[in-house]
PLY file of the C-alpha trace (Angstrom):
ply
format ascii 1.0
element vertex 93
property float x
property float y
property float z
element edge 92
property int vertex1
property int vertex2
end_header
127.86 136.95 129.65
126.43 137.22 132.82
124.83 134.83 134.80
121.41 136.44 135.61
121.35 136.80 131.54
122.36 133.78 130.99
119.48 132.37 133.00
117.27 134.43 131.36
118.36 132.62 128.06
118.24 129.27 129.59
114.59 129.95 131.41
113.49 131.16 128.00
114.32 127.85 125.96
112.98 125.85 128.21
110.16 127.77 128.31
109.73 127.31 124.51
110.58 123.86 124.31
107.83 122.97 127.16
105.63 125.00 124.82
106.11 123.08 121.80
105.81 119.81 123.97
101.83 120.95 124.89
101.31 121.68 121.51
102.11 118.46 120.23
100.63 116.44 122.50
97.38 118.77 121.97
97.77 117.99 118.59
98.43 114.60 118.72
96.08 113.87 121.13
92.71 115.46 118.60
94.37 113.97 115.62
91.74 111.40 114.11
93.24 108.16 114.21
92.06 106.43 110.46
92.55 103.26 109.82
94.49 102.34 106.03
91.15 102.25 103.68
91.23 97.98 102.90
88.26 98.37 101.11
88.68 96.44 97.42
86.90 98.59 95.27
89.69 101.29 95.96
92.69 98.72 94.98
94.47 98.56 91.40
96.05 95.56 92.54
92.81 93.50 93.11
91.37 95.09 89.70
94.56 93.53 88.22
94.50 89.98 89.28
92.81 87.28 87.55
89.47 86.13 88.85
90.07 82.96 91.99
87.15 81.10 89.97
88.32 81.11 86.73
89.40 78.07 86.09
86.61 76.48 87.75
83.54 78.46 86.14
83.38 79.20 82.86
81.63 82.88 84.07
84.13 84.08 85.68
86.58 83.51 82.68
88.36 86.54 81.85
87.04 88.77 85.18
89.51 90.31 87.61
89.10 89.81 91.25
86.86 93.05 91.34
84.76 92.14 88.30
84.36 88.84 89.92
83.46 90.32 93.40
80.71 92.71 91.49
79.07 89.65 89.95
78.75 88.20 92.79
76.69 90.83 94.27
74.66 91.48 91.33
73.64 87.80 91.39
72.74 87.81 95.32
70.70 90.81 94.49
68.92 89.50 91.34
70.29 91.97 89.05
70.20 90.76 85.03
73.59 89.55 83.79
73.12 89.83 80.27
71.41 92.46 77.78
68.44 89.93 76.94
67.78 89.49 80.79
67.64 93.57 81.02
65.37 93.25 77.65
62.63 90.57 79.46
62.72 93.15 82.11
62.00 95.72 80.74
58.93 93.81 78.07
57.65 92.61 81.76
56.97 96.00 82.86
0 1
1 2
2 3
3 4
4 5
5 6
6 7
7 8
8 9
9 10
10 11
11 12
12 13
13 14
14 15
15 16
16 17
17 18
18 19
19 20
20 21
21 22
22 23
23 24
24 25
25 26
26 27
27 28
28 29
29 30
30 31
31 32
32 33
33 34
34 35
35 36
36 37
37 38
38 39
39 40
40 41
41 42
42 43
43 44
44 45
45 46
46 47
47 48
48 49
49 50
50 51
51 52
52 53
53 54
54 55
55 56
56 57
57 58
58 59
59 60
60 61
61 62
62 63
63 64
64 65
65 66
66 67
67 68
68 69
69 70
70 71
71 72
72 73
73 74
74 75
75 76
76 77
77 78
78 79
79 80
80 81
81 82
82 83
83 84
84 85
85 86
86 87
87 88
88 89
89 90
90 91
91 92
């Protein structure tokens, strides 16, 4: 082959490969980095295991870690536990 093609070919593929190198460092550089989702409500695991409390209040008998976690919140927002707590509610209104 000769050498002024042979250049050509060389000048070429590194022309390419420089190409490819902006494009993923464009890329890479407007990907949005996201942080792995930790959030409980989206785990199996946590709606798997047995409550923490559960052998300490007689409540939380029987509740997974996400049942447990849900209580919780209902009861720091006031929210009836039982059906005769929804029924008073409802009488009251």
């Amino acid at each position: 082959m000769k050498k002024s093609t042979m250049n050509t070919v060389i000048g070429s593929a590194l022309a390419a490969a420089a190409g490819v190198f902006v494009y993923r460092a464009y890329q890479e550089k407007n990907t949005v980095k996201i942080a792995e989702d930790t959030d409980m409500r989206n785990s199996l695991e946590v709606d798997q295991r047995e409550s923490v409390e559960a052998d300490v209040d007689p409540a939380e008998k029987g509740l997974t870690q996400l049942d447990s976690a849900y209580r919780d919140e209902w009861q720091a927002n006031a929210f009836p536990q039982t059906h005769r707590e929804m029924k008073e509610l409802e009488e009251d209104k």
